[in-house]
N, C-alpha and C positions, 0 to 999 in steps of 0.2 A: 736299844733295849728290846729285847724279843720278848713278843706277847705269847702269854701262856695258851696255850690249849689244852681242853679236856674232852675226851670223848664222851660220846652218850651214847644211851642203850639200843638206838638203832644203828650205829656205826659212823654216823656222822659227827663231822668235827665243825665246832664253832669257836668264836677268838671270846675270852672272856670278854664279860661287860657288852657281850655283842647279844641283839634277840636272834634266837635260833629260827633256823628259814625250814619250816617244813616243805616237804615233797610232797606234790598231790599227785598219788595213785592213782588210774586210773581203774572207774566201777564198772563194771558189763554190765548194761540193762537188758535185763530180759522182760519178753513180750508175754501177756497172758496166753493160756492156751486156746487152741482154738476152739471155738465148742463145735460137738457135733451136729451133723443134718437133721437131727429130732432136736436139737436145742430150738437150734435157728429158725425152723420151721414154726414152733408155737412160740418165740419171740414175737414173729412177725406178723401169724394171727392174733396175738394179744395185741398188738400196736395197731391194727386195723381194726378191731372192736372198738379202740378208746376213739379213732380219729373218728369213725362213721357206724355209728349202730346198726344194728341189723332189724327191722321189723316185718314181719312176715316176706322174708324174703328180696325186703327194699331199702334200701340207702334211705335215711333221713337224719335232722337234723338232731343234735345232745336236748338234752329233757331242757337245758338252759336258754341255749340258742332258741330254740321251738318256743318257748314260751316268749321270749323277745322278739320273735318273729311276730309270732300272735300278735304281741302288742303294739308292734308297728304297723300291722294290719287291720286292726280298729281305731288308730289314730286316722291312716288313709279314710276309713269309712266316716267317721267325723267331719275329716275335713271337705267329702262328696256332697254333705247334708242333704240326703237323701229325702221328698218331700213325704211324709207319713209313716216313716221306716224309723222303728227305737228298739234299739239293741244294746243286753248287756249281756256280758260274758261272765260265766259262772263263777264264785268265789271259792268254787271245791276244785275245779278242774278248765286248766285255758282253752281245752278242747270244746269245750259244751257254751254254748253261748244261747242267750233268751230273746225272744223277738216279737216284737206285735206289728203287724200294717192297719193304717188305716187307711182307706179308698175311698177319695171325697168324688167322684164321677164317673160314667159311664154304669154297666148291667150290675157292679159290685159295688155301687155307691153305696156307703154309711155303712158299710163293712169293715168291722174289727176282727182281723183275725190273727191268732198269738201261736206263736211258730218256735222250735226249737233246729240250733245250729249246731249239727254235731262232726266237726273234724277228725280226719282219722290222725292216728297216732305217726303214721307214716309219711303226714305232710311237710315238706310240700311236694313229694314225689310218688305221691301215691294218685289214692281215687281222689273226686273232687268233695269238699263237703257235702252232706244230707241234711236237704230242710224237710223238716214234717213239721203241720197242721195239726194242732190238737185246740178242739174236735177236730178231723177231717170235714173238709168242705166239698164243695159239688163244682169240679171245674174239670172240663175235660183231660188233662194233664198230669192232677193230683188224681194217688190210690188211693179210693174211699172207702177202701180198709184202714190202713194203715194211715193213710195222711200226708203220705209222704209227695213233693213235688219231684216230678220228671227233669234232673238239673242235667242229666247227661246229655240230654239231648241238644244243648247247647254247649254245652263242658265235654266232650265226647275225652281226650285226655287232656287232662292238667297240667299243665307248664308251669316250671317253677320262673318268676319272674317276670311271668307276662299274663296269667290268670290269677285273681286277686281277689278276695273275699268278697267285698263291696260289691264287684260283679255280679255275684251269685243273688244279693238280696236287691240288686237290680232289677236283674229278672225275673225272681219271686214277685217283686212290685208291677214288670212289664204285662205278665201274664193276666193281670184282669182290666189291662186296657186294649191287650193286643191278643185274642183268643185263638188259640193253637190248636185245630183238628186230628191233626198229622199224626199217626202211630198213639192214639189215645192211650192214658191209664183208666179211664173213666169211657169206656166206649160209650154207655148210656147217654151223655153229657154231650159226646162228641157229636152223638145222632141228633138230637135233641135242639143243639144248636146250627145245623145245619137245616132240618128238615121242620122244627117247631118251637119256632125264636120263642115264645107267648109262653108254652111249657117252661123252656130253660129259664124265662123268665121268674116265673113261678118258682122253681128248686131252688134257683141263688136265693132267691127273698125269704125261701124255707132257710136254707145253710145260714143266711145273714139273721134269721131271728135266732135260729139254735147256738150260735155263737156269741150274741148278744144276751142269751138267758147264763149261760156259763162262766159270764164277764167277772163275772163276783164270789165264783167257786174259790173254796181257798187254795192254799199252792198244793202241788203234789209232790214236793221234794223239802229236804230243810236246807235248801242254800235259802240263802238270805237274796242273794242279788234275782233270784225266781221273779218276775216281773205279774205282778197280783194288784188287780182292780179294785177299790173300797168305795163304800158308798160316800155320797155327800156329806162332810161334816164341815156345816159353815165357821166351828172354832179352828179347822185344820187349813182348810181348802182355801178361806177369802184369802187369810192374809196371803197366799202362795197368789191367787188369782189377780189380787191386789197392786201384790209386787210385780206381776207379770205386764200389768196393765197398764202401771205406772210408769215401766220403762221404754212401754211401747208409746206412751202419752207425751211423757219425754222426747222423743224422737222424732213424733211429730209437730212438738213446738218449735224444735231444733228447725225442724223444714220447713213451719212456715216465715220464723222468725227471717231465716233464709232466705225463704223465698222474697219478703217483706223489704229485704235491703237490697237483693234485686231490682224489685218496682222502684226501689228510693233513687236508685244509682242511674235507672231508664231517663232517657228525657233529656232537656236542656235545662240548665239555670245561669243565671248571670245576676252581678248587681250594677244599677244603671249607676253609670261615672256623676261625680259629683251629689250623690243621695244616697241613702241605705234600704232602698226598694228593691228589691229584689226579685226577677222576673224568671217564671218554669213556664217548660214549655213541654208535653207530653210530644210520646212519639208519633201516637195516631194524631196531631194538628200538622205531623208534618209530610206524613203519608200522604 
């Protein structure tokens, strides 16, 4: 029996009851055009703005980055526990950070003095942070203008990755045990201690009262995190002083208690065979 066929409308013949087999044609792909040398050109400065900003003419870090940076940089400073050094960074902006030292020895003893830490916008490949004194103090180093501490002199340029915040409010701390003549901002301070210790004595004791009378000024900014002095209020203060006191009371019961099973554990003991007497013997009977 011969099977019917019917043509179709593209000229192809298929056997009834059969599925028809299409033909797959082949599609020419074509490629976008190319853009031109003005396209390509501000492509590529657009894609170099997004990877690395520009500020005043230096590569740093995205507004996001920088502030995670920041804050892996005050974790560092934490974990250095710096002895008289309290630092908090502003709640307006990660750049500005607030600071007090206090200096329990040497010409600057019982000195409070409260400092601001201002980063530039282009860290960390710019200049180094700027600490200023406010009031301004009497130290041959700091400008008793402005307040500001001499940090380049040690920071001459910034590395990224090897010069680190903590550093800086190290040596803001180093500089009233370890007195730096050298290329003064304060030449007066500089002579002064060189040539009439009894004088320069006199000045720090001045800057140390003037900074002690301004302890209690209220803030001069409305960040909240602005680090501001209050008087005694024993409804506020005990219980904080309490708490403080209590954990330090703690720790030392911890070490004697310690210590107490040390002495237990020294020594000899035994119990004599055949009785429940029981005989110690310290260690000095056997020295």
């Amino acid at each position: 029996m011969s099977r019917s066929v019917r043509q179709i409308t593209d000229g192809e013949h298929i056997a009834a009851g059969s599925r028809p087999t299409m033909r797959h044609q082949s599609v020419k792909k074509q490629l976008p055009a190319v853009p031109d040398s003005e396209t390509q050109y501000n492509s590529q400065k657009m894609l170099e703005r997004r990877q690395a900003p520009v500020v005043n003419g230096t590569t740093s870090y995205g507004p996001f980055f920088l502030e995670y940076s920041l804050l892996a940089e005050y974790n560092q400073l934490l974990k250095q526990r710096l002895p008289g050094v309290h630092v908090l960074p502003s709640a307006r902006s990660a750049l500005l950070w607030f600071g007090v030292l206090f200096i329990r020895q040497g010409l600057y003893q019982e000195g409070i003095f409260k400092f601001t830490l201002s980063i530039p916008e282009n860290y960390p490949d710019g200049d180094c942070p700027r600490l200023i004194f406010d009031p301004p103090i009497f130290h041959p180093i700091v400008d008793p203008v402005s307040g500001e501490l001499d940090v380049k002199r040690t920071f001459t340029k910034w590395k990224r990755n090897v010069n680190h915040i903590w550093q800086v409010l190290l040596y803001a701390r180093r500089i009233f045990y370890k007195i730096d003549t050298k290329s003064p901002s304060n030449p007066q301070a500089a002579v002064l201690y060189e040539q009439d210790l009894d004088l320069f004595r006199d000045k720090v004791t001045e800057t140390i009262k003037l900074c002690k009378s301004k302890l209690y000024d209220p803030a001069k900014t409305d960040d909240p995190h602005e680090i501001v002095f209050s008087q005694w209020d024993p409804e506020i203060h005990e219980k904080a002083r309490d708490a403080m006191l209590g954990v330090q009371r703690r720790k030392q019961s911890e070490q004697s208690v310690s210590t107490s099973k040390s002495a237990q554990d020294s020594g000899l003991s035994w119990v004599k065979p055949g009785t429940m007497d029981t005989f110690i013997e310290d260690d000095t009977a056997t020295a």
